[in-house]
C-alpha positions in Angstrom: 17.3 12.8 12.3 18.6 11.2 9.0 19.4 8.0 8.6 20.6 6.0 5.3 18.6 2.9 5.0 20.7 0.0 3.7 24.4 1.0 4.7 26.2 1.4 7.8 26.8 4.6 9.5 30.0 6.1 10.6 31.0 5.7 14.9 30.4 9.8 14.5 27.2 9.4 12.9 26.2 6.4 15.4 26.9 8.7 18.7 25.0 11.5 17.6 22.3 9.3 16.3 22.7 7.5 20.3 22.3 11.1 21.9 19.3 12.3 19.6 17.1 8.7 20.9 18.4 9.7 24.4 17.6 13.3 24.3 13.7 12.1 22.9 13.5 9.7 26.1 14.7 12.7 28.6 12.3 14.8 26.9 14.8 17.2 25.6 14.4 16.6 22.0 11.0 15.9 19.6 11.2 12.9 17.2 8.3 11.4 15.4 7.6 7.7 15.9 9.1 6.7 13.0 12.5 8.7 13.4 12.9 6.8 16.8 11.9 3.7 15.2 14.0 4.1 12.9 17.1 5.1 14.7 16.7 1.9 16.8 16.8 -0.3 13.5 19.9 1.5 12.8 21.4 0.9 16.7 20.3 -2.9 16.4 22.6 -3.3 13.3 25.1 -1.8 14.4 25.4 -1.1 17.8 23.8 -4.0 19.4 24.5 -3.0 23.4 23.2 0.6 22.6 19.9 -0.8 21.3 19.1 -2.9 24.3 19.7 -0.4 26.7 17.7 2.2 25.1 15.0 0.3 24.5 13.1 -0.4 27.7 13.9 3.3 28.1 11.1 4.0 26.2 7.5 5.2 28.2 4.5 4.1 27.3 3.3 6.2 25.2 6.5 6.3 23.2 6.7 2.5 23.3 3.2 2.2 21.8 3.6 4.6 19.2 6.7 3.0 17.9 6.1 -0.4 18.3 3.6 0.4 15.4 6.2 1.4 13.2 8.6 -1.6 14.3 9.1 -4.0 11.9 8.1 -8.1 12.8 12.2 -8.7 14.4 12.3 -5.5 16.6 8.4 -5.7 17.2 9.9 -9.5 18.9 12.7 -7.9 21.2 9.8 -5.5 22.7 7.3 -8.6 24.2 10.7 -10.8 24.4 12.4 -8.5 26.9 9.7 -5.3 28.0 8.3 -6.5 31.0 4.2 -7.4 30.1 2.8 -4.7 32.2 4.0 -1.9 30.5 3.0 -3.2 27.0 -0.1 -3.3 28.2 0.0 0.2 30.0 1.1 1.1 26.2 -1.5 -0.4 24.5 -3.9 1.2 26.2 -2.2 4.8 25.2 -3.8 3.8 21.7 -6.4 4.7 19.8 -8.4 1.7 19.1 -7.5 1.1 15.8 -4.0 1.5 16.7 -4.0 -0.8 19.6 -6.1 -3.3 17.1 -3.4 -3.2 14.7 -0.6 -3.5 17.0 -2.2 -6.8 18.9 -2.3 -8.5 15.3 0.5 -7.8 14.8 2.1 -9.2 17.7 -0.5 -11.6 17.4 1.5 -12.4 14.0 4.7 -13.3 16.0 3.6 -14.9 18.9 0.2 -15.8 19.3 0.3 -16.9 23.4 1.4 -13.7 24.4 -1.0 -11.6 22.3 -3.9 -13.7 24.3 -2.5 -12.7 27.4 -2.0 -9.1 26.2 -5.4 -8.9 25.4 -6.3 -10.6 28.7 -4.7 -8.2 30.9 -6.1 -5.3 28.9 -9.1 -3.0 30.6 -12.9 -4.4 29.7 -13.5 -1.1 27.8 -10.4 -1.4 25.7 -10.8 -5.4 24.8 -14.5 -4.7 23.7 -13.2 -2.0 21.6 -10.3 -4.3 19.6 -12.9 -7.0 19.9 -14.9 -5.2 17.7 -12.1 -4.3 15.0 -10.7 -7.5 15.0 -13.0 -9.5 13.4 -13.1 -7.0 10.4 -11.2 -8.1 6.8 -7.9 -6.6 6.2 -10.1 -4.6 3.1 -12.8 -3.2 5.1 -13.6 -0.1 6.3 -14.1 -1.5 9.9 -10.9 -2.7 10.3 -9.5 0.9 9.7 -12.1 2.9 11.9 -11.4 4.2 15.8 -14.3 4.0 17.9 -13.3 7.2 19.9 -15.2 10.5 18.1 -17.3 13.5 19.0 -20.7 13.0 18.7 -23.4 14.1 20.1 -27.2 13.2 19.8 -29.9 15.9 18.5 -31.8 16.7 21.5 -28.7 18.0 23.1 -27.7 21.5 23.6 -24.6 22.6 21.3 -22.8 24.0 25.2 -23.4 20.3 26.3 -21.4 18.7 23.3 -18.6 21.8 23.5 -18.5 20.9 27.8 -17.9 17.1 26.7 -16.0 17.6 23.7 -13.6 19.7 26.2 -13.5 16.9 28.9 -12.7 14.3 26.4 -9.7 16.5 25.0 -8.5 17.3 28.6 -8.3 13.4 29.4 -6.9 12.4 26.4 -9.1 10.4 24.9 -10.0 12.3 21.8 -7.0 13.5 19.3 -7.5 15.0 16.0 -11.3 15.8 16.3 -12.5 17.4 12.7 -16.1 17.0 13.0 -19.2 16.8 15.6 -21.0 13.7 14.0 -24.7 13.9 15.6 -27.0 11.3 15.7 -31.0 10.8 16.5 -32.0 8.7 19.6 -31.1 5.6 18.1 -27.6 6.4 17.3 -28.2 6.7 13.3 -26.0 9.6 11.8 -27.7 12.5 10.9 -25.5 15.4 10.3 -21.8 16.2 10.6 -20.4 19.5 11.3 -16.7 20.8 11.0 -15.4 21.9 14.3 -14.9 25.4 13.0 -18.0 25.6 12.6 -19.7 25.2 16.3 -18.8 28.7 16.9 -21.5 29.9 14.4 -24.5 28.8 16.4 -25.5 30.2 20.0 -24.4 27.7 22.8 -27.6 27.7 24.3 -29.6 26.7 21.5 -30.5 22.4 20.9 -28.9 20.8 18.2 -31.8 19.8 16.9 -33.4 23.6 16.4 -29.4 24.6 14.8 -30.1 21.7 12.1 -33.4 22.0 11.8 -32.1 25.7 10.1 -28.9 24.6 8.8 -29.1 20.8 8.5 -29.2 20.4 4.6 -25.5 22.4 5.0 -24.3 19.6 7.5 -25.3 16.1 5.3 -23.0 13.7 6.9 -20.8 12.0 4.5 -20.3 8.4 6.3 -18.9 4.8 4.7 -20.5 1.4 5.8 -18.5 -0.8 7.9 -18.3 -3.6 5.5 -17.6 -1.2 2.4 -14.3 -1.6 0.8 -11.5 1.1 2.1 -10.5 1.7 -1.4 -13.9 3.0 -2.1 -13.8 5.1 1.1 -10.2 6.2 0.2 -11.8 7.3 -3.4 -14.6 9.2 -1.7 -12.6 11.0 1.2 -10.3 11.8 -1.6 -13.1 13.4 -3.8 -14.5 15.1 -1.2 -11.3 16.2 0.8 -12.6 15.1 3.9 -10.5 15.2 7.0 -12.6 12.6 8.3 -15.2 10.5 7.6 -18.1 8.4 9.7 -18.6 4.8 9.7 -21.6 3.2 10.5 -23.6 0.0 10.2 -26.0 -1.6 7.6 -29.1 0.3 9.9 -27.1 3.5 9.7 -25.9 3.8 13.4 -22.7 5.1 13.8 -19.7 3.0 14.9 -16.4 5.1 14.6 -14.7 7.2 12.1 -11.7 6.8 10.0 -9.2 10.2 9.5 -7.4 11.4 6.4 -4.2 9.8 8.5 -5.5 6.7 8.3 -6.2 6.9 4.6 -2.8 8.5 4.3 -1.2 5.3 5.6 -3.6 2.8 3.8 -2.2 4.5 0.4 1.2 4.7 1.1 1.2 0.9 2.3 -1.1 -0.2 -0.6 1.6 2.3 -3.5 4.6 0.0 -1.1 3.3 -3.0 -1.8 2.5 -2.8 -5.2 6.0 -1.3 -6.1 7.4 -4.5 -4.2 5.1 -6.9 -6.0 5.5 -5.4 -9.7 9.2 -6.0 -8.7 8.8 -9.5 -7.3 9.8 -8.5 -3.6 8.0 -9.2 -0.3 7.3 -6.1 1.2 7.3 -8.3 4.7 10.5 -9.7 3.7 12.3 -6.7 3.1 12.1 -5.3 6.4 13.0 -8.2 8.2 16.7 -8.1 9.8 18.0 -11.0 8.0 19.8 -11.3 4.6 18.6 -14.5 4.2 15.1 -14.8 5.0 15.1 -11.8 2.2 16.9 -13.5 0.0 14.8 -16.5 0.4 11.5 -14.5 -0.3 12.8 -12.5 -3.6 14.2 -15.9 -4.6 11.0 -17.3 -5.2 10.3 -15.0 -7.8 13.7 -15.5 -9.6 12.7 -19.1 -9.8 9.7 -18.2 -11.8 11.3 -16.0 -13.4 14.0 -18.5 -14.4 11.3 -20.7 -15.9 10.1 -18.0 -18.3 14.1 -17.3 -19.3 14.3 -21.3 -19.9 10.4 -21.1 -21.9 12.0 -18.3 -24.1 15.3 -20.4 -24.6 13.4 -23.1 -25.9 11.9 -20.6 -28.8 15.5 -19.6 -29.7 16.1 -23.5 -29.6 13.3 -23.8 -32.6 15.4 -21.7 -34.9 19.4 -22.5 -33.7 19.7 -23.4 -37.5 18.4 -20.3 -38.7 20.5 -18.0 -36.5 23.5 -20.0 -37.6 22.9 -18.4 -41.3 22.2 -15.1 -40.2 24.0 -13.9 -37.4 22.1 -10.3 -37.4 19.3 -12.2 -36.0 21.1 -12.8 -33.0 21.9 -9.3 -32.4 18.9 -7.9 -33.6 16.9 -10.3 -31.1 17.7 -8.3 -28.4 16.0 -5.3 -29.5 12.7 -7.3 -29.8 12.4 -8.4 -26.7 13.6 -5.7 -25.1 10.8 -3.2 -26.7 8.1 -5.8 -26.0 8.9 -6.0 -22.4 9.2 -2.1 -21.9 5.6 -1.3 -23.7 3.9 -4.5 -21.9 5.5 -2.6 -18.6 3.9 0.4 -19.7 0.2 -0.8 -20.1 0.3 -3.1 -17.0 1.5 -0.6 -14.9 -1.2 2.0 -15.6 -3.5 -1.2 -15.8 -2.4 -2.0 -12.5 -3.0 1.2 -10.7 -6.6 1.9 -12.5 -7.9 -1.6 -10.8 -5.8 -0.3 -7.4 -8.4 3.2 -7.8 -11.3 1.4 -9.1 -11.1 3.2 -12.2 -11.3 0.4 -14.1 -14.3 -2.2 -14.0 -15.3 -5.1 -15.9 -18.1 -3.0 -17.7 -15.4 -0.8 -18.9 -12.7 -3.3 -19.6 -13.0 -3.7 -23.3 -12.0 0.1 -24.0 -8.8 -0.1 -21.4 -7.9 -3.2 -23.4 -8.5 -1.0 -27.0 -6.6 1.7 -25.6 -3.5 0.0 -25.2 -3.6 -2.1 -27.6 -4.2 1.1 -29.9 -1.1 3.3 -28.1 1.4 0.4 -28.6 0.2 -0.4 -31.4 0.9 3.5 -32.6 4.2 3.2 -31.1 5.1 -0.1 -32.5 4.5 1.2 -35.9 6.8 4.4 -35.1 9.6 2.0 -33.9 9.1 -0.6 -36.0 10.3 2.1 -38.9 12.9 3.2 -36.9 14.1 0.1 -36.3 13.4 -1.3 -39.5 15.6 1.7 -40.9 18.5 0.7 -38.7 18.4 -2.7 -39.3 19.1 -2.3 -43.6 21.7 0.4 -43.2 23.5 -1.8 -40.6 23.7 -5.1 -41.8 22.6 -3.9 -46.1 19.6 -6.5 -46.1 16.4 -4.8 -47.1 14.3 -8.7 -45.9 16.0 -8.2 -42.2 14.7 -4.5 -42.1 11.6 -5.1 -43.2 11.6 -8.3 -40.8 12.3 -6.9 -37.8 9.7 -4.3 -38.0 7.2 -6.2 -38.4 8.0 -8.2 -35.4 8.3 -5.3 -33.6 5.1 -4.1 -34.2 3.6 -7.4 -33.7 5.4 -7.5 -30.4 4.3 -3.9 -29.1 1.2 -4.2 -30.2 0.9 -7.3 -28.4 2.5 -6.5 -25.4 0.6 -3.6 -24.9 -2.8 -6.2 -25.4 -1.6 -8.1 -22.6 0.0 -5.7 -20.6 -3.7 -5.0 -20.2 -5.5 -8.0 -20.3 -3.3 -9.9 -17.8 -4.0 -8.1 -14.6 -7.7 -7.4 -15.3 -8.0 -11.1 -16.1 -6.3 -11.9 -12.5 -8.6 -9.5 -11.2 -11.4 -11.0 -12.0 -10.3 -14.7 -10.6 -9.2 -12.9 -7.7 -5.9 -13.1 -7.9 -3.7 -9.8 -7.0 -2.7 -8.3 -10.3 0.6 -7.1 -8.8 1.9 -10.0 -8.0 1.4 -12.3 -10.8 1.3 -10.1 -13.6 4.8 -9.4 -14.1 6.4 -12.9 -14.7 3.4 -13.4 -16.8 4.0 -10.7 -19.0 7.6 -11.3 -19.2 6.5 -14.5 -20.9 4.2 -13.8 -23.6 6.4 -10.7 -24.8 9.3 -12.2 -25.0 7.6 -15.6 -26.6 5.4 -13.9 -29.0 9.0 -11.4 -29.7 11.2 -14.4 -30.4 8.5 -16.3 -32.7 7.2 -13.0 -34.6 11.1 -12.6 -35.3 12.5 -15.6 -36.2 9.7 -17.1 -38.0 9.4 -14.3 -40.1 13.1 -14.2 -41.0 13.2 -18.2 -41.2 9.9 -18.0 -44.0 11.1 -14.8 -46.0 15.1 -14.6 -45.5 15.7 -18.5 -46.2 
């Protein structure tokens, strides 16, 4: 199932997309959460009767599944009009860190009726969201599910395969990658792959298997606390398909998948895109034009400040446009080149500090490596430019002018395409979202000065 995001559908393309949900609820079709989530988006826009019937259709474990993917208005209609009992019966369908997430953000909407969510859930599942709850949004914790395989090292490898089978035939384990095995403590030890079990002889303890094989089986694990772009980094270098969690005394607590660090990365490249842009990620998937509108409008106000802040240097030198009128169509050019190389150098900048690859013991070569590739290109374009600028207009001063604003203005731009987000940064302020409008400022300032100072000291 394909739907356009953005633009109504055809009434042929509507019916078909109205008998592909159905066929999913009657079990006679496979889509993925998001598909039907999706597709229900689609029906609420445009087919409003369609949507509320299908709906409550759902079973639980559909209903839980998508209601992750929902965004906040259709995530409303769900504890608005499906009755409470089966929400619950759906939450408890999810994995912990799944049913965590999807209580805050109901939590989000209404606040009441996540308490008496929670309230109606089973013991076993509120200590479980208890415990994930209280995590930060950045921590490893707060992306971990308590359900795993483990097993501790006195145990026989035939009693971990008999439980590991149990847990799969109930349900309650999904996507196992790894025994993680523990001394009588619960402190992580080892990890073995799953392929792997079948090497050793059932019979045999776990304790004798790694007392052989052990220094194969070093468990890779991330503290609890430790921040999930460092985890991402490591299961990443590694290619892990999962990795263990544990506390500051090294007991284990959960584990987080390569899903989950699929997700975390595709949300975190989401936002930034939005936020480099000026958009509210939030906003964007809410159903109205106008909350939208209101959220990206912000940003045009600031960004209406820096057009008036750059208006005000034009202002400065009205008298000296009035004698030459190049300078008013060669000022375009300046700014315009400024603004695409400071893009350049925060955007890489940006992403380094989003990977950790930058840090502030580091920071003073980043900054000299921009500055020293714009500064490159500046003096390439600056000739260029330069070039252009006498043949068209015959003035050898305005070529030579304009080039040397340019490669004032790349060269700067590319200095604080660099220096801006790692400054934010370190007053911990998100580089993605304030960088931009302040960028946009001090290129096109230090364009317009360089520019028009230099052609009102030599030209007149």
């Amino acid at each position: 199932m394909v739907i356009s995001k953005g633009y109504s559908v055809s009434q042929d393309t509507l019916q078909k997309l109205k008998e592909q949900l159905l066929a999913h609820i009657n079990n006679q079709k496979e889509l993925s959460p998001a598909q039907v989530a999706e597709g229900l988006k689609e029906l609420k826009k445009s087919d409003k009767s369609a949507y509320n019937e299908l709906l409550p259709k759902l079973n639980k474990e559909d209903l839980a599944e998508v209601a992750i993917e929902m965004p906040d208005h259709m995530l409303k209609d769900v504890i608005m009009h499906i009755p409470q009992e089966k929400i619950v019966d759906a939450i408890e369908t999810l994995e912990s860190d799944d049913a965590t997430d999807l209580i805050q953000n109901i939590e989000d909407i209404d606040e009441d009726k996540a308490k008496e969510l929670f309230d109606s859930l089973e013991v076993e599942s509120k200590k479980e969201i208890s415990a994930l709850i209280d995590y930060k949004e950045n921590e490893a914790g707060a992306y971990m599910q308590v359900e795993l395989f483990k097993a501790e090292l006195s145990e026989s490898l035939q009693t971990a395969i008999e439980r590991f089978r149990q847990l799969k035939k109930s349900g309650e384990l999904v996507s196992v990658f790894a025994l993680f095995i523990t001394d009588s403590a619960g402190v992580l030890r080892y990890a073995v792959p799953i392929d792997d079990m079948i090497l050793f002889e059932p019979s045999d303890s776990l304790a004798k298997i790694m007392s052989e094989h052990g220094s194969e089986y070093e468990a890779h694990f991330a503290r609890d606390d430790d921040d999930i772009t460092e985890v991402a980094q490591i299961v990443k270098d590694y290619d892990l398909s999962s990795i263990a969690v544990v506390d500051k005394a090294g007991v284990l607590l959960g584990r987080i998948t390569n899903y989950d660090i699929h997700d975390f990365l595709e949300e975190s490249a989401t936002e930034q895109i939005y936020n480099l842009a000026g958009v509210n990620d939030e906003a964007e998937e809410e159903e109205s034009v106008v909350k939208a509108g209101r959220a990206r409008a912000v940003w045009l106000v600031l960004n209406l400040i820096t057009a008036i802040i750059s208006s005000v240097v034009i202002s400065l030198f009205d008298e000296s446009i009035n004698k030459i009128v190049a300078l008013a169509i060669l000022m375009p050019i300046v700014a315009s080149m400024g603004g695409n190389t400071g893009t350049q150098a925060l955007t890489v900048t940006v992403r380094r500090l989003a990977t950790r690859e930058i840090t502030f013991s580091n920071a003073k070569s980043v900054i000299g490596r921009e500055f020293a590739i714009a500064f490159v290109n500046g003096a390439i374009f600056a000739v260029l430019v330069g070039l252009v600028a006498h043949v068209w207009f015959g003035m050898a001063g305005l070529g030579f002018v304009i080039a040397a604003a340019m490669l004032i203005n790349l060269a700067g731009a590319g200095f604080f395409g660099a220096i801006i987000p790692m400054s934010l940064k370190r007053f911990g302020v998100d580089p993605a979202v304030a960088s931009p409008v302040l960028l946009t400022t001090m290129t096109d300032v230090v364009g317009f000065l360089s520019f028009l100072g230099l052609a009102t000291w030599i030209l007149l």
